[in-house]
C-alpha positions, 0 to 999 in steps of 0.5 A, spaced: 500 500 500 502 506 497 503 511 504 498 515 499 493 510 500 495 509 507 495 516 510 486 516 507 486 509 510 479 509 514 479 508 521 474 505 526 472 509 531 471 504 536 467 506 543 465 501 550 460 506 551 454 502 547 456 496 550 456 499 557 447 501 556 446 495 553 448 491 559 444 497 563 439 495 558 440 488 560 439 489 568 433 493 567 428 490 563 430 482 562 433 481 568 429 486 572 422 483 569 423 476 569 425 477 577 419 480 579 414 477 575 416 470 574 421 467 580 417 473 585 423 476 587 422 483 588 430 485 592 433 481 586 428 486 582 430 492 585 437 490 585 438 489 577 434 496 576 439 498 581 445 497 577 441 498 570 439 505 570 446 508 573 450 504 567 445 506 562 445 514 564 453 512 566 453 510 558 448 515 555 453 520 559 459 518 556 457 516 549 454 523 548 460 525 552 464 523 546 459 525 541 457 532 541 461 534 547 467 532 547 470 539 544 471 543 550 471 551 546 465 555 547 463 553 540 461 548 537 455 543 533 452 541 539 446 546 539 443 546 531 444 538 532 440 538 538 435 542 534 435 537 528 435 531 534 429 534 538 425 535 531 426 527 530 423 525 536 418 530 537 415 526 531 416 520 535 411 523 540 407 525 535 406 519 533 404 516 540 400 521 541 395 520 534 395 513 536 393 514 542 387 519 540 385 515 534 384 509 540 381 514 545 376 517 540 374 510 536 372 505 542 365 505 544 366 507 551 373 509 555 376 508 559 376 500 558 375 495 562 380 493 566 383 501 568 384 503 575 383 509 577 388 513 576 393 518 581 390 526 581 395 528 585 401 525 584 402 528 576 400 534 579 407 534 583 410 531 577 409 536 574 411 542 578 417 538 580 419 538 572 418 545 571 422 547 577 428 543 574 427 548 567 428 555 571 433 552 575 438 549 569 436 557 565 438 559 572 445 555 571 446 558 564 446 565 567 451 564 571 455 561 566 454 568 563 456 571 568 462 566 569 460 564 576 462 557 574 460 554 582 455 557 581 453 554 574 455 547 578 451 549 584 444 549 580 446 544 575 445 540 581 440 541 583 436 540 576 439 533 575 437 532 583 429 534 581 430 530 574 431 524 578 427 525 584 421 526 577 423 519 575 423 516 581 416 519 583 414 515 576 417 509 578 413 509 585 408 511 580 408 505 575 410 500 581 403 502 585 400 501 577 402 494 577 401 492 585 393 494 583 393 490 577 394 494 572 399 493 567 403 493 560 398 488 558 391 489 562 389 492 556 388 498 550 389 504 555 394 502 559 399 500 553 398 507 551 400 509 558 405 506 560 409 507 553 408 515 552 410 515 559 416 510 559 418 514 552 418 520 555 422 517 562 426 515 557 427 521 555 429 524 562 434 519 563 438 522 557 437 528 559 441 526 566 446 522 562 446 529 558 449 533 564 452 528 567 456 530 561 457 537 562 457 536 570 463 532 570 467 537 565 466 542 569 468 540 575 475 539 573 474 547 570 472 544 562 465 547 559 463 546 552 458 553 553 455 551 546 454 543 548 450 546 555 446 550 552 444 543 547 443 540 554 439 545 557 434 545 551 433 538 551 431 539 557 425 544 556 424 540 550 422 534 556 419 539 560 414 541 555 413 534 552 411 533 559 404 537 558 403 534 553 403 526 556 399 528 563 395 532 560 393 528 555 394 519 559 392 522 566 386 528 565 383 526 558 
């Protein structure tokens, strides 16, 4: 081979972070199912999402890391690709929600048999904490602005920690949910259910994993301004979605 030719040989590029959510996928759903529904072992279940959900953020984190966010300038692509990744998905919720509708408007009565009446306060909460972590992560950009770099750590903390205290309120939730014998299976209704807001915690979890990314960097003195003002916009993307998913699974 020529030294031309070599020098435009193509390179793979390798990363383990794949493999790291796969095996978190791995704990959190085969094993953490099949635990609790067929050998009955709640503390074995509770252990695999244990380990299943910190390895999927921990993976999405540095994935994205990787990604997007490796560069440590205060420019970068992160942002209009961001733009163009949230369109994506907000045409997969769309998609949810049209056969949700279509479902919804079509059957002779609803909700269906088998539905257990659903938590009025709970989404309320839900909600309340969501929107909180939105003004929090806009109050960590300004004091990026004003080069408070503490500051802007201290408050994209306190965003992650109401990010996480909203997923583990849908956990508590989904929990109670199937102890009353409602579940993914029970019928029409509660497979829309659990789908929209699974998807949409789905989407929580890698908003965490997307300021695990920035946090991390930050601490040790490195912030991507670009890449942070990604992360923050995908959260108010979640945010916003989420009016969407309890106005529509949870009131109507």
């Amino acid at each position: 081979m020529s030294e031309h030719a070599a020098a435009h040989e193509l390179e793979w590029e390798v990363s383990a972070w794949p493999l790291v959510i796969s095996i978190g996928i791995l704990f959190l759903v085969p094993f953490a199912f099949g635990f609790q529904f067929v050998y009955h072992n709640s503390m074995a279940a509770v252990l695999s999402v244990g380990i299943g959900v910190p390895l999927i953020i921990l993976g999405i984190a540095g994935w994205i890391s990787e990604g997007i966010g490796g560069g440590h300038g205060p420019t970068g692509l992160s942002f209009p690709a961001m733009g163009w990744f949230i369109l994506a998905e907000a045409m997969i919720f769309v998609s949810f929600f049209a056969s949700y509708w279509f479902l919804r408007l079509s059957a002779p009565s609803w909700p269906p048999e088998g539905t257990v009446e659903l938590p009025v306060v709970m989404p309320l909460i839900m909600t309340f904490v969501l929107v909180s972590s939105s003004f929090t992560i806009h109050i960590g950009e300004v004091k990026l602005e004003n080069n408070d770099r503490a500051g802007f750590i201290r408050w994209l903390g306190i965003t992650m920690l109401l990010g996480a205290t909203f997923l583990s309120m849908s956990v508590f939730e989904w929990t109670h949910l199937f102890h009353e014998g409602f579940a993914f299976w029970t019928n029409v209704y509660s497979t829309s259910f659990f789908t929209i807001t699974g998807f949409h915690g789905a989407h929580v979890v890698v908003g965490l994993g997307i300021f695990i990314a920035i946090l991390v960097p930050a601490i040790m003195g490195r912030i991507n301004h670009s890449f942070v003002k990604a992360g923050s916009l995908y959260w108010h993307f979640v945010d916003i979605i989420w009016f969407f998913v309890v106005s529509q699974v949870y009131y109507w």
